[in-house]
N, C-alpha and C positions, 0 to 999 in steps of 0.2 A: 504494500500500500504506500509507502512512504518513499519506494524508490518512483512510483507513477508520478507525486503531488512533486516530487524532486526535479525530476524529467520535464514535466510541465511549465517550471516555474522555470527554469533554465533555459529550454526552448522559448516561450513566450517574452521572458526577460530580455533575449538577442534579437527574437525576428520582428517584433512586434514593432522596434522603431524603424528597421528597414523597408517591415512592408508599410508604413505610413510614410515614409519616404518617396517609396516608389508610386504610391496612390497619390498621393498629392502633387508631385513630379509630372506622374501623367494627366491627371485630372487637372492642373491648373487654372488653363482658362476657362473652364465651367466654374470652378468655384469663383473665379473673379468677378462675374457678375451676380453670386448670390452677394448680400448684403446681412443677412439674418443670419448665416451660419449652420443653420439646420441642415444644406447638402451637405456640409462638412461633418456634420454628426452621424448624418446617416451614409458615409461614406466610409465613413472612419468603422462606424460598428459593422459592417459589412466585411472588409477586411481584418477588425478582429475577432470574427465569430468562422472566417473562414480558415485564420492563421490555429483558433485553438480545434477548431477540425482536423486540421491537418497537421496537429501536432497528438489529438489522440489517436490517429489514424497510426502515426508512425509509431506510437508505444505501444499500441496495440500488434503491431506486425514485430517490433522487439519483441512482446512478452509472447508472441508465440516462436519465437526462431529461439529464445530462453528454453522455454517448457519441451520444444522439439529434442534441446540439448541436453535435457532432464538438468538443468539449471533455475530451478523453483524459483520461485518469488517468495 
């Protein structure tokens, strides 16, 4: 359990400002014309609900290539 919440917080602690990096980078001139802020919110929660997807996706495929190796959790 505790090596998952470890994993998690490690992954999301590194990619989390790259991928707002790369969304705001590309997204630029769309946000430039909001004023309110709200595309940026709902922009931003899109890419981080995608990044912690795809960070259980990959501890997921860990804890089974683990278990495969009869190396338990």
């Amino acid at each position: 359990m505790w090596k998952s919440v470890l994993f998690s917080s490690i992954w999301i602690g590194i990619t989390i400002p790259l991928v707002l990096a790369v969304i705001f980078t590309i997204f630029e001139p769309l946000l430039a014309f909001d004023t309110s802020g709200i595309l940026m919110l709902i922009i931003m929660a899109i890419g981080a609900i995608g990044d912690i997807y795809l960070a259980t996706r990959i501890w997921t495929w860990i804890e089974y290539k683990l278990y495969k190796r009869k190396h338990y959790m």
